[in-house]
N, C-alpha and C positions, 0 to 999 in steps of 0.2 A: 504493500500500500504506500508508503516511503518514496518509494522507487517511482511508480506512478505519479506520485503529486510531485516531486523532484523535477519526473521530465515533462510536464505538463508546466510547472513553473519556468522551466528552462527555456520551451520551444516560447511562451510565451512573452520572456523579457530578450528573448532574440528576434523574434518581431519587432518591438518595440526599437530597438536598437539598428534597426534598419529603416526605421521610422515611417511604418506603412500601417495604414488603419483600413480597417472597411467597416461601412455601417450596413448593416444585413436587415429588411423589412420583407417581410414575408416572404422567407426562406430567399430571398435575391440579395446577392452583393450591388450594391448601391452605385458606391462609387470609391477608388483612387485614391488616398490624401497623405500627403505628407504631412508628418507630424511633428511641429516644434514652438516651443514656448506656449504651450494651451492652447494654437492657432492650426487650421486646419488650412491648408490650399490646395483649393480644386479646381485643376488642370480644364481648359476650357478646349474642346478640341479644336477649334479656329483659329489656333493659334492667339488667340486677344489672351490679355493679360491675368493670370489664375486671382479667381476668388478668392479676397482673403476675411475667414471670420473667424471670432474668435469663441472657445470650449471651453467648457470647464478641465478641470483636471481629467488623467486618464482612467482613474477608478470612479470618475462621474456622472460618464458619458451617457446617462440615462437620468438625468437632472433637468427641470422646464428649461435651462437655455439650449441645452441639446435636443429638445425636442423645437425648441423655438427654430435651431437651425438645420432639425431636418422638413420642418412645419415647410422653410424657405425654398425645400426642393421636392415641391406638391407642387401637380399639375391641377389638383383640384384648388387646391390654395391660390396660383396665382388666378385662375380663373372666375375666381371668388364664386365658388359651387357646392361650398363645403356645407352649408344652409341649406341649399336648394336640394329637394328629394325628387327621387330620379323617378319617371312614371312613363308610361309609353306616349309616344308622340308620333305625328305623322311625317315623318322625316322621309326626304329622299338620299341614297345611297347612289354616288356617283362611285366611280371606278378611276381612278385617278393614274391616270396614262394607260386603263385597262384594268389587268388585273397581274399587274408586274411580278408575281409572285408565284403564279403558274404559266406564263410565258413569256416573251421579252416586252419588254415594255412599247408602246405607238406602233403595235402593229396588230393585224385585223385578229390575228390567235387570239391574242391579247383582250380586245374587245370585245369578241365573242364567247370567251369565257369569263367578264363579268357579266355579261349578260345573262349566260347559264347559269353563275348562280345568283340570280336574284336581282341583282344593281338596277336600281333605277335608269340609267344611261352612263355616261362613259367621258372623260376628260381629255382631249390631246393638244398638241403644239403644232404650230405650224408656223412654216416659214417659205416665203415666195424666192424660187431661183430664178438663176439669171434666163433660163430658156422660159421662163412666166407660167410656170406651174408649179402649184401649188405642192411640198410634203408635208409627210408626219414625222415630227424628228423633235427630239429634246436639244439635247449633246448640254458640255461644259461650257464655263463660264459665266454662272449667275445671269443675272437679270437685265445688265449691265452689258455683256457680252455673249449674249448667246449661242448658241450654237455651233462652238466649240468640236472639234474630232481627239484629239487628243487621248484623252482617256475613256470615252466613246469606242474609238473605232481606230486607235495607233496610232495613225497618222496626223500631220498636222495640217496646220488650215482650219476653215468652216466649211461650215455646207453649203454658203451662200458662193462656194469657190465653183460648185457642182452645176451641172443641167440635173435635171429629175432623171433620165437618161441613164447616165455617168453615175449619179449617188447610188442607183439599183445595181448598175454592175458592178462598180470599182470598191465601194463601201463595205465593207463586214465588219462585227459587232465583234468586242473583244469580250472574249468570252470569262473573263478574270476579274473582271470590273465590277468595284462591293455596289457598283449603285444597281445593278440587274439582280435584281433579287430573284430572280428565278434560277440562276445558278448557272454554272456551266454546261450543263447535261441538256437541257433547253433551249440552246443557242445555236441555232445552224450555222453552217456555210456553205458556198456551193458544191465544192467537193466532199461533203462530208457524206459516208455512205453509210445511211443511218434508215433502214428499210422502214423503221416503224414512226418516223418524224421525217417528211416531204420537207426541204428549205423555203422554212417562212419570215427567215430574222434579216429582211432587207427593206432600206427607205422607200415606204410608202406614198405615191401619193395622194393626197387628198379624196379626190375624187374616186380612186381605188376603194379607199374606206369607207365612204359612206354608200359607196354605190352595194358595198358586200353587209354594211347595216341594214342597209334598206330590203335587202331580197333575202337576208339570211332567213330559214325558216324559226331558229332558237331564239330571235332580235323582235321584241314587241315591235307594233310598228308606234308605239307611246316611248320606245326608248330614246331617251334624249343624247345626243351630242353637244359637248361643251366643248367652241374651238375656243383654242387661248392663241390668239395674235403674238405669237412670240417674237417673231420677226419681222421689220421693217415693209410698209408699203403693204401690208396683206388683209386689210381690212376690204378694201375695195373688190379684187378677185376673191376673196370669200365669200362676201354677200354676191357676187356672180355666178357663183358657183354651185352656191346653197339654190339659190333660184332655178337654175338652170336644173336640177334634180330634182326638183319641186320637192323641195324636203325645210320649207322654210318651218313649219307649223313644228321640226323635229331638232330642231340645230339654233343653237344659242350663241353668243360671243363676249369673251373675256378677253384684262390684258391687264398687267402692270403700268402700261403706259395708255395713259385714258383718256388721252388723246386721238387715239383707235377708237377708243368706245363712242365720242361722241360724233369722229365719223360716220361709225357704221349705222348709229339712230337719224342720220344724216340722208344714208342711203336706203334705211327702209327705217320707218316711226314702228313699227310693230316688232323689231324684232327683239328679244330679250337679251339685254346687259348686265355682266357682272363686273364691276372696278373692284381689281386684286389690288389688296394690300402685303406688305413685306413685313416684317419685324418689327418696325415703326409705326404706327395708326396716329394719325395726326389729329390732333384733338375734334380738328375741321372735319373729320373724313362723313359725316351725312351731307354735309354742305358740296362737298367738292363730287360727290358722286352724284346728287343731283344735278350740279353746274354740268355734266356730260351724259345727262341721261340714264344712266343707269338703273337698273332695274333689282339688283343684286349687289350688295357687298363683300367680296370675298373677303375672310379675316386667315388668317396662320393659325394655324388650330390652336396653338398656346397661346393667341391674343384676343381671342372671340371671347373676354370674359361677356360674364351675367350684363353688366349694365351696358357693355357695346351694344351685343344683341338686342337690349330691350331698344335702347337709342336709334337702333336703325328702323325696330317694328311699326317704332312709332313714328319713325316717318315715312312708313310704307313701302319701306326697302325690304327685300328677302335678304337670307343671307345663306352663307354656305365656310364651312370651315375646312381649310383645305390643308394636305398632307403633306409634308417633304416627301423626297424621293427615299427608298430603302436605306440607302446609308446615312443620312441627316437624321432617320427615324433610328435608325439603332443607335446614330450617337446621343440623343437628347433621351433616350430610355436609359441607357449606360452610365450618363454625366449630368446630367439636369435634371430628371424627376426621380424620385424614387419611389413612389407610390405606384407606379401601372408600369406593365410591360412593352415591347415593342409591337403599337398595334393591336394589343391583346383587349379585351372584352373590358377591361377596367379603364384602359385610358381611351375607348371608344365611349364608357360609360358618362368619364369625365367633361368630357367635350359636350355629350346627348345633353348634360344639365343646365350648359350654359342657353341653350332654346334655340341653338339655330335650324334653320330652317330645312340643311342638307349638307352633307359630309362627304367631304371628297378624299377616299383613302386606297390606299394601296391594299387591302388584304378586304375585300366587298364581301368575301364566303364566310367571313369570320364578324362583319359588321351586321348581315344580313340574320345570320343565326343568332347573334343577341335580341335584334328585335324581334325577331319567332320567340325569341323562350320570353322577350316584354307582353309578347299579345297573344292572343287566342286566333287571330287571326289563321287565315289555309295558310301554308308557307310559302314564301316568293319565292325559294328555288326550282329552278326548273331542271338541277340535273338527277 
């Protein structure tokens, strides 16, 4: 017995001495921290400069200011939800780039398996090339820079370097890349000689996809498409484009830069607007989405608190709480919240309570089956 409490003290103050902590909440290691002078510092993956707060002593770590500071890495807490009792609601379930999680992400597999299971419609990006057709494509570079190959597809450049043509042949998806949550095993190429998966994993465009929405037999014909104007000049051949398929009553338009949006209410008054917001909500943000027509306010799913939502209802905006890509989402489950998992049924539950209208998330089969076990409802999967 000696012997055991010996080396159970031992391995214990050799941690210590390495100066590493984890704070463990429902059976999950939280996060990271270096330990020194009663101060914890937590490593921000973006490089920005580590949080520094301060702890009680190391045999206290379960004292109000340690819970005050793990209070501060609650996604229910910043969302001020922790009051609000979670109860079913009529929420819609987008699929946010598809359903990146059982196949690559902007492309029609993609899309038609959030549609199997359940998703109300489906979110993608698009960007106008130089030969004037429209794709479907994310890539790197933030909001700022889009459309990025690099860690995409190897190569460097954009895709704005491409014909639609050229992107389909020359392009292949790397298959290693943490933001394809679907994995490596899911990701075609042309040569890959894989009998039981046909190559599906090449730049789409546009018109490809809605046209294989539109006729698919598994694709209500109520499933909505969310295009987000990711790139430059594509507001105009969008709404041309949307018409020309006579699928305007099914296809809606988003952008960060809402500037787009108030074109596109320019070129048709009827069609529905979403102004995406980033990590910052500007105190203004009902004001300025009206100022371009907007119909919808997209919020970062960690910004949609309680009183945004109500603020936007009550001026007659919908709203929608939208999801990073797979690797943003497992860093902010790893490093920022410690209360829900990555996607998992708890931190879908967190967001449900803040009231928004529709959730745009990467894992639809696992958002769709919480609302089934909220309602009595027949279930909306259709696989």
């Amino acid at each position: 017995m000696t012997i055991k409490i010996a080396t159970i003290a031992f391995l214990f103050f050799g941690l210590c001495t390495k100066n590493v902590l984890a704070f463990i909440s429902q059976h999950k290691v939280i996060s990271y921290a270096k330990y020194s002078n009663h101060k914890l510092y937590y490593s921000e993956p973006n490089g920005m400069d580590p949080i520094i707060a301060t702890t009680p002593p190391r045999h206290d770590i379960f004292s109000k200011e340690a819970y005050e500071l793990k209070r501060h890495y609650s996604l229910a807490s910043k969302l001020d939800v922790t009051h609000v009792p979670l109860k079913h609601q009529d929420i819609k379930v987008i699929g946010h780039r598809g359903s990146p999680y059982t196949a690559l992400e902007n492309t029609a597999r993609s899309f038609i398996h959030a549609a199997q299971a359940g998703a109300d419609g489906v979110e993608l990006d698009v960007f106008l090339l130089k030969c004037g057709n429209l794709v479907v494509f994310h890539g790197s570079g933030g909001d700022e820079n889009p459309g990025l190959l690099h860690s995409y597809c190897g190569v460097e450049g954009s895709i704005l370097d491409y014909t639609a043509q050229d992107a389909r042949r020359l392009l292949t998806f790397n298959k290693n890349f943490e933001e394809f949550g679907c994995g490596p095993y899911k990701i075609t190429h042309p040569d890959d000689n894989i009998d039981h998966l046909p190559h599906y994993c090449y730049v789409h465009t546009l018109e490809e996809v809605l046209t294989t929405l539109r006729d698919h037999p598994d694709v209500s014909p109520k499933f909505t498409i969310k295009i987000e104007l990711k790139g430059p000049d594509t507001s105009v051949p969008a709404v041309e484009l949307v018409r020309k398929l006579n699928m305007k009553h099914r296809c809606q338009y988003s952008s960060f830069d809402h500037s787009r949006i108030a074109e596109v209410r320019m070129l048709d008054a009827s069609a529905i607007t979403g102004a995406l917001f980033a990590s910052h909500v500007p105190k203004d943000f009902v004001d300025r989405c009206l100022a371009v027509g907007a119909n919808e306010v997209h919020f970062k799913y960690d910004t949609c608190s309680y009183d945004r939502v109500q603020m936007a209802h009550q001026a007659g905006l919908d709203t929608m709480a939208w999801f990073r890509g797979p690797k943003g989402m497992d860093e902010d489950s790893k490093f920022k919240y410690f209360d829900v998992g990555n996607e998992d049924e708890a931190m879908y539950k967190s967001v449900l309570r803040s009231g928004v209208s529709s959730m745009c998330v990467n894992r639809p089969n696992i958002m769709v089956a919480a609302l089934e076990r909220m309602s009595s409802n027949v279930p909306r999967s259709r696989l």
